[in-house]
N, C-alpha and C positions, 0 to 999 in steps of 0.2 A: 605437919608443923614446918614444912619448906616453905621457902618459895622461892619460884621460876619464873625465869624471862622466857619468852619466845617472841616467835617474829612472826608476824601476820601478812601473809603475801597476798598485794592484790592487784589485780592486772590492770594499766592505765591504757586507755583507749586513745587517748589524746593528750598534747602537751597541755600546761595549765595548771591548775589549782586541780587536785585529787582530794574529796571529803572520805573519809572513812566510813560516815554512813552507822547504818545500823547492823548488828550481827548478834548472833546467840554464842554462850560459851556454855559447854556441859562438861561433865563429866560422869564416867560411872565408877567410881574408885569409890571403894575397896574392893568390892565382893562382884561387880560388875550386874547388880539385880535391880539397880535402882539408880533412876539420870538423874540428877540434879542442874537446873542451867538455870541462866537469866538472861535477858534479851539487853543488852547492850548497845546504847547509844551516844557515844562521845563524837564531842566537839574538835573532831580532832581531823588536819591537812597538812599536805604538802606538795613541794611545787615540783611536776614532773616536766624536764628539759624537754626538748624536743627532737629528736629520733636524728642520730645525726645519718647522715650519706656516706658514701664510701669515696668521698673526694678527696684528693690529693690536694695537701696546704698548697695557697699560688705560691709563686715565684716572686719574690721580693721587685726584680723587674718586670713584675708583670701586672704593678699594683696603679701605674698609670701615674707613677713616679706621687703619689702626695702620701708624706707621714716615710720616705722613705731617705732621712736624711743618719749621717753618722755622727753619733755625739765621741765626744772625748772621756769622756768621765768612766765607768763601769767599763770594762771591756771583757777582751778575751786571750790577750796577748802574753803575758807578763803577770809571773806573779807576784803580788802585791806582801800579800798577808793573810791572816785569820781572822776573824769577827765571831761572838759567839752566835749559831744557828737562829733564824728566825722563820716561825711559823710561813708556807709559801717558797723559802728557799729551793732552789732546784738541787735537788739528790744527788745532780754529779757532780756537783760543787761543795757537796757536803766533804770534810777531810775525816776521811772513815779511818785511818790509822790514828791520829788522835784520841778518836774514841773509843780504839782499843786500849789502848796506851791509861785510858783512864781519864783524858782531858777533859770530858764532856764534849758536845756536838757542839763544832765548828765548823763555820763556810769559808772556805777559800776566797780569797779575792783577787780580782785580776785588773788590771790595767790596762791600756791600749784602746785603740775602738772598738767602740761599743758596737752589738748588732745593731742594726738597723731598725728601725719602729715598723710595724708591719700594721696598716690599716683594713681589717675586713668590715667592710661598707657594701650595704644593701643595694646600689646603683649598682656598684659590679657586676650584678646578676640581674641586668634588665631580663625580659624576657620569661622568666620564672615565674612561676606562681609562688602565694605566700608562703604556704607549709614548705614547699619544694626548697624555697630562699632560708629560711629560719634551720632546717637538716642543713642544708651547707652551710651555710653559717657556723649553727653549731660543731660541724665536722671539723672547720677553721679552726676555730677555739681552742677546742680539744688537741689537735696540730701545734697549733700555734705554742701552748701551754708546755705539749711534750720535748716540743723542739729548743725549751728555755728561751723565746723569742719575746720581746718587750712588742704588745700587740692593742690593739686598739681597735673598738667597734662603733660601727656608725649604722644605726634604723632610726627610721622615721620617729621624729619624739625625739630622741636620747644618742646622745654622744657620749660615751664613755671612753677615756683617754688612756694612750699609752699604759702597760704595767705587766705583769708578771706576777708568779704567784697564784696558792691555792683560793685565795680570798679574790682575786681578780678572776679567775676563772668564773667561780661561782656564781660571780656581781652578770658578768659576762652573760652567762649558762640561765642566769634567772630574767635577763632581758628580752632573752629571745623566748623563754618559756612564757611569759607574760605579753606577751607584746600582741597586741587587741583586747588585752582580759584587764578587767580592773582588780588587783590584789587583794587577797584574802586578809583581814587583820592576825588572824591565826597560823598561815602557811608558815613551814618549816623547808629549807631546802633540801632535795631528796634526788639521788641520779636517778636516771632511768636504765 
């Protein structure tokens, strides 16, 4: 008269669209004398990133100077204030004694210059092959995301601009997982 969630692991071979495909589920509960299963075929996907590299994020001068200019607005200098927390805010910015205090989750704000926009653009990596290009790529990302840097991506097709954030990651993380594939109406975003 329960019932349980579990997690079905299954190994993705390649970046793209993962179908879930067909499986059996059995059981022998109670008395362990007798299987009961059913063969199981859902409609069910999701989108596996692409296998990131062990690269070091570039160096903001070493971006061949485009997308690398200093805004005023947001910075890092000067404290500003509080705003309440929003979905994507970077965690070191969250004001954690507030919400012991009971305030609820608030993000610090700051003043001064901003970081700089950081472009990772597929030309940078002439020379490379595709999958090779899309792991760095995706290595950037992920870099870029943890380092709270406002980042911007450029592959063939698609320009996605300046931003920050777990939602920009994603958008990011599913361009590069996508990119040659035509999208599934069903996939669901899923790390690898």
């Amino acid at each position: 008269g329960e019932s349980v969630t579990t997690a079905l692991a299954r190994h993705a071979p390649q970046r793209g669209i993962l179908r879930l495909g067909h499986f059996t589920l059995f059981t022998r509960f109670p008395l362990g004398l007798f299987r009961a299963w059913s063969k199981l075929d859902l409609d069910m996907s999701c989108i596996v990133y692409p296998q990131p590299d062990r690269a070091r994020l570039p160096q903001l001068s070493g971006i061949q100077g485009r997308g690398d200019r200093v805004t005023a607005a947001e910075g890092s200098d000067d404290f500003r204030g509080m705003r309440p927390y929003h979905t994507g805010d970077s965690l070191r910015h969250v004001a954690w004694k507030a919400m012991a205090q009971g305030r609820g989750m608030l993000t610090k704000q700051f003043s001064g210059q901003a970081l700089p926009e950081l472009w990772l653009d597929w030309d940078d990596l002439a020379g490379m092959d595709t999958e090779a290009r899309l792991s760095r790529l995706c290595s950037w990302v992920l870099g870029a995301q943890n380092a709270g840097l406002s980042y911007g991506l450029r592959i063939p097709g698609s320009t996605l601009t300046p931003g920050n954030g777990e939602t920009h990651q994603h958008t990011c993380l599913e361009a590069l997982a996508l990119f040659g594939i035509a999208p599934h109406k069903n996939a669901h975003p899923a790390k690898t």
